[in-house]
C-alpha positions in Angstrom: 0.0 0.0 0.0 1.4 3.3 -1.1 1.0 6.4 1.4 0.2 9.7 1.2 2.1 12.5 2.4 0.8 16.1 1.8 2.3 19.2 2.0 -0.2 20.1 4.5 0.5 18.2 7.1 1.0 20.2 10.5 2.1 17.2 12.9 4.8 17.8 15.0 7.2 15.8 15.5 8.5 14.2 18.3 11.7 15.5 18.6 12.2 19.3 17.3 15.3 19.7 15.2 17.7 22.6 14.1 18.0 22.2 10.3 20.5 23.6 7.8 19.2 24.0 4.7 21.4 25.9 1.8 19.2 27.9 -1.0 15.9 28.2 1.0 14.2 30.9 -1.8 13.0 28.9 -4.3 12.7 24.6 -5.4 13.8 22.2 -2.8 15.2 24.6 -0.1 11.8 26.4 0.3 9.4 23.7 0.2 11.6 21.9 3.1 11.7 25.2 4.7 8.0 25.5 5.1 7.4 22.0 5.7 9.9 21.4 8.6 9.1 24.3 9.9 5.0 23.5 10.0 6.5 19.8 11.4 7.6 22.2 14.6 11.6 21.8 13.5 13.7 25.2 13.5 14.9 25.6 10.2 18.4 28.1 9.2 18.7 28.9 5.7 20.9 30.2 3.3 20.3 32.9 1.1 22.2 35.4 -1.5 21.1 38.7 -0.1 19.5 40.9 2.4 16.0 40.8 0.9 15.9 36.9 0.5 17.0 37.4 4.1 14.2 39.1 4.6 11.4 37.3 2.6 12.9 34.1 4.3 12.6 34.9 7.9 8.9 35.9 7.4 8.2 32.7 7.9 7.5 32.4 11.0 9.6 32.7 14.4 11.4 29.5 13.4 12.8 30.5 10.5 16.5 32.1 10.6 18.3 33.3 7.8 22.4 33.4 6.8 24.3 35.1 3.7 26.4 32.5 2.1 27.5 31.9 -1.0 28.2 28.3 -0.8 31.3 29.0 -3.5 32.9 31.3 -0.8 34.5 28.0 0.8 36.7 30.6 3.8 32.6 32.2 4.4 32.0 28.4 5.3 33.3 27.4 8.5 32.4 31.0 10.1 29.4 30.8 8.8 28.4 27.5 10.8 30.2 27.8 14.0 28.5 31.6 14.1 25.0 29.3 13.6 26.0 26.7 16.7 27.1 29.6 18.5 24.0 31.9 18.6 21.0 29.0 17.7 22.8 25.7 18.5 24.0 22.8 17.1 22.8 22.0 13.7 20.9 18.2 13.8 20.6 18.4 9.9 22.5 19.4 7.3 20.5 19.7 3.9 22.8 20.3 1.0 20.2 22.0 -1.3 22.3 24.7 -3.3 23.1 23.9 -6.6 21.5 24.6 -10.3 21.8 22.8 -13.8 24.4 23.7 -16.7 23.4 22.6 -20.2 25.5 22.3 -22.8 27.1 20.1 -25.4 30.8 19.1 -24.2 32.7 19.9 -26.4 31.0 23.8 -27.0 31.1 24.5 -23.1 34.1 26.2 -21.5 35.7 24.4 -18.5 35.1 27.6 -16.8 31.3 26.7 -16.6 32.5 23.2 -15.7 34.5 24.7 -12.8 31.6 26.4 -11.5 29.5 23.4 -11.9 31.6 21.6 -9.3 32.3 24.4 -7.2 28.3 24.8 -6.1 27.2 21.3 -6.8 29.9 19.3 -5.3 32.8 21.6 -3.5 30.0 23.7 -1.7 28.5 20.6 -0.4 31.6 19.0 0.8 33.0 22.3 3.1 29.4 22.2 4.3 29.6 18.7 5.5 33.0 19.0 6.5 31.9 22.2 9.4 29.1 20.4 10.7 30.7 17.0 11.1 32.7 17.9 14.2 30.1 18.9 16.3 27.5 16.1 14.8 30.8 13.6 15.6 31.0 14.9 19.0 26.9 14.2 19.5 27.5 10.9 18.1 24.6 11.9 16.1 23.3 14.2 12.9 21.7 13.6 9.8 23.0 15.5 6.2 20.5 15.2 3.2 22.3 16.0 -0.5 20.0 16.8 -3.0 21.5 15.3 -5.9 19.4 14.2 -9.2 18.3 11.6 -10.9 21.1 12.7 -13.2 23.5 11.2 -10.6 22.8 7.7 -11.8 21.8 8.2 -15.7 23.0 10.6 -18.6 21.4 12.4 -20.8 23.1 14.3 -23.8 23.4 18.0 -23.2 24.4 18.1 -19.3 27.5 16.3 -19.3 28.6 19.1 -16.6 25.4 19.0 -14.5 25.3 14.6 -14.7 29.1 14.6 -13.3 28.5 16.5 -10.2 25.6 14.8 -9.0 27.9 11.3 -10.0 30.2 12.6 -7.7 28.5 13.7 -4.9 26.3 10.6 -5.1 30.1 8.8 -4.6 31.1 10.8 -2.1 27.6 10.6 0.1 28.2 7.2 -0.6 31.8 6.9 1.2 31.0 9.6 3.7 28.0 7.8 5.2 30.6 4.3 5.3 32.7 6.6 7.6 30.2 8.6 9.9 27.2 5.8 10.7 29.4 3.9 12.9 29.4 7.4 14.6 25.7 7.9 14.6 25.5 10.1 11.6 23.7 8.9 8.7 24.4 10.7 5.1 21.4 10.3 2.3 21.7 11.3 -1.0 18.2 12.4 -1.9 17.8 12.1 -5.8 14.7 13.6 -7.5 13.4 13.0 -10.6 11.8 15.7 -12.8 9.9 18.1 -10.5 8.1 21.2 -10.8 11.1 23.7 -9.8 12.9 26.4 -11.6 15.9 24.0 -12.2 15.3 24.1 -16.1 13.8 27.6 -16.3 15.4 30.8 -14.5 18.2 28.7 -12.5 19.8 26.8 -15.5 23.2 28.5 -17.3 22.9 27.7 -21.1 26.2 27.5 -23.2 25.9 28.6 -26.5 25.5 27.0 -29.6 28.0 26.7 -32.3 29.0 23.2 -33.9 26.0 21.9 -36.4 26.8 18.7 -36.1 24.9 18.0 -32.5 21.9 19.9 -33.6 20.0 17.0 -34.7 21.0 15.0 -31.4 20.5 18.1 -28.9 18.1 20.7 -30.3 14.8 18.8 -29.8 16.3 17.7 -26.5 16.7 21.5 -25.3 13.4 22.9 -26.9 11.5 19.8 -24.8 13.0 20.5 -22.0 12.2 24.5 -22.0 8.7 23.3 -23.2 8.2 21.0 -19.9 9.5 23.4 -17.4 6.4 24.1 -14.7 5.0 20.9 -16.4 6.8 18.3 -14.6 5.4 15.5 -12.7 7.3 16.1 -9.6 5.7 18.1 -6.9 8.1 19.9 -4.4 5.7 20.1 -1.5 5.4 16.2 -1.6 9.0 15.5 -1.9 9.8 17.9 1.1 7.2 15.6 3.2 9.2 12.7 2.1 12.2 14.1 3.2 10.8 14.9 6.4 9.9 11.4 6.5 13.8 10.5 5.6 15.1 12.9 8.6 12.8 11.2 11.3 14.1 7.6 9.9 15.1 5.6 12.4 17.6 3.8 9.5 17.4 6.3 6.8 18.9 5.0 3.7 22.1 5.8 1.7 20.4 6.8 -1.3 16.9 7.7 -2.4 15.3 8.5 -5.4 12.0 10.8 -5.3 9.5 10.1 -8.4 8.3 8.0 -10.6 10.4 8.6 -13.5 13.7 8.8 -11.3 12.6 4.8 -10.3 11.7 4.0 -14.1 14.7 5.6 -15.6 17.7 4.4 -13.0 15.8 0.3 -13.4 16.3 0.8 -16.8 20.3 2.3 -16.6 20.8 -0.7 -14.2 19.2 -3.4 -16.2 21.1 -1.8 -19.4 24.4 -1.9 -17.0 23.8 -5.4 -16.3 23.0 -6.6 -19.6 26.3 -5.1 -20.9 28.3 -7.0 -18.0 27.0 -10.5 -19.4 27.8 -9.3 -22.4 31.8 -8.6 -21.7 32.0 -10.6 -18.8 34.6 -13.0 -20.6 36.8 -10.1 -21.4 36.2 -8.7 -17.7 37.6 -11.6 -16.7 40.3 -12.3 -18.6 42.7 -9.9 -17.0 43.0 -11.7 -13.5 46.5 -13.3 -13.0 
């Protein structure tokens, strides 16, 4: 039997929780936001600039707002110990920040690449790396990464964006091997398509210039403009199911959020599979 969870649920939970939550003014971050902070949690988020400061912490008496650019990796540390210091110690860590490059390889400068990993992946990493200490001293803490479906398939046209979810899906992976002996359990949260601005206002676009990917990418990009808004994905539900992830007794190491995510990464692993049977003799024939 499937359940239900609405974005209108008020229950409060049975323990109240100080969650960190980086880019709280739009998608993910703000549906969380709300949610957590209707489920009676207290709920710090980051933000760019004074007036999402402001617009955030009109939430209610809950909600808390920091300045951080999650790029300025020396802003960091400060950043979180200032949090711990004047709220207390952060029981979750949601690494939420992050947007979607698009762009054919070979036509997009390593510059976009660069900044690609530097919000996606190297953001979240200094993140997880200032709140581990005190979570290690607890013997306890939970960090969330919103990574993407596009952590686990490819698609042509976001080589970049596929990448850094690959490796921060790896390196949730690992992290979680080291911490849950400590009582720290890491999730990487991958969503599907869902009905946020990730394809619209948020995505960087490199330009166009080599004909011979327009017939492989161009009806790729206009669908994907034509579907944003559209999407199947609702944010509301996937920020009660990461509610639902937080309070987890055993909270897995990954999970995928929506229907296509599932129906997508069965297919990728049946393909995978397939194509070890296929070369397994070769695989094989390299042992000593």
């Amino acid at each position: 039997m499937t359940t239900t969870y609405t974005a209108q649920s008020t229950t409060q939970s049975t323990t109240q929780r100080l969650i960190l939550i980086t880019g709280v003014s739009s998608g993910f971050g703000r549906a969380l936001a709300q949610a957590a902070l209707a489920a009676g949690h207290r709920v710090v988020g980051t933000v760019r600039n004074d007036a999402a400061r402001r617009d955030f912490e009109q939430l209610g008496a809950g909600a808390t707002a920091r300045i951080l650019d999650v790029t300025d990796f020396a802003a960091i540390g400060p950043v979180v110990a200032g949090i711990e210091a004047d709220i207390g110690p952060i029981d979750v860590l949601v690494n939420n920040a992050g947007y979607g490059h698009e762009g054919i390889l070979e036509e997009s400068p390593l510059d976009e690449m660069r900044r690609q990993f530097d919000v996606n992946v190297f953001g979240a990493v200094a993140l997880m790396k200032a709140v581990l200490p005190s979570m290690r001293m607890r013997r306890r803490g939970r960090i969330l990464n919103i990574t993407s479906m596009g952590g686990h398939i490819t698609m042509p046209g976001i080589a970049y964006y596929c990448g850094s979810k690959f490796a921060l899906e790896g390196i949730s992976a690992a992290l979680d091997q080291e911490v849950r002996p400590l009582g720290i359990a890491v999730t990487a949260v991958a969503p599907g398509s869902f009905r946020t601005d990730w394809a619209g206002r948020s995505m960087r676009r490199s330009p166009r210039a080599i004909a011979d990917y327009d017939a492989l990418f161009e009806p790729v990009r206009q669908a994907r403009i034509e579907k944003s808004g559209k999407q199947l994905g609702d944010p509301a539900k996937a920020a009660q199911a990461m509610l639902k992830l937080i309070e987890a007794d055993d909270p897995p190491a990954h999970l995928l959020l929506g229907s296509d995510a599932l129906r997508l990464v069965r297919g990728r692993l049946a393909a995978f599979s397939t194509q070890l049977e296929k070369w397994e003799a070769l695989t094989l024939s390299t042992d000593g």
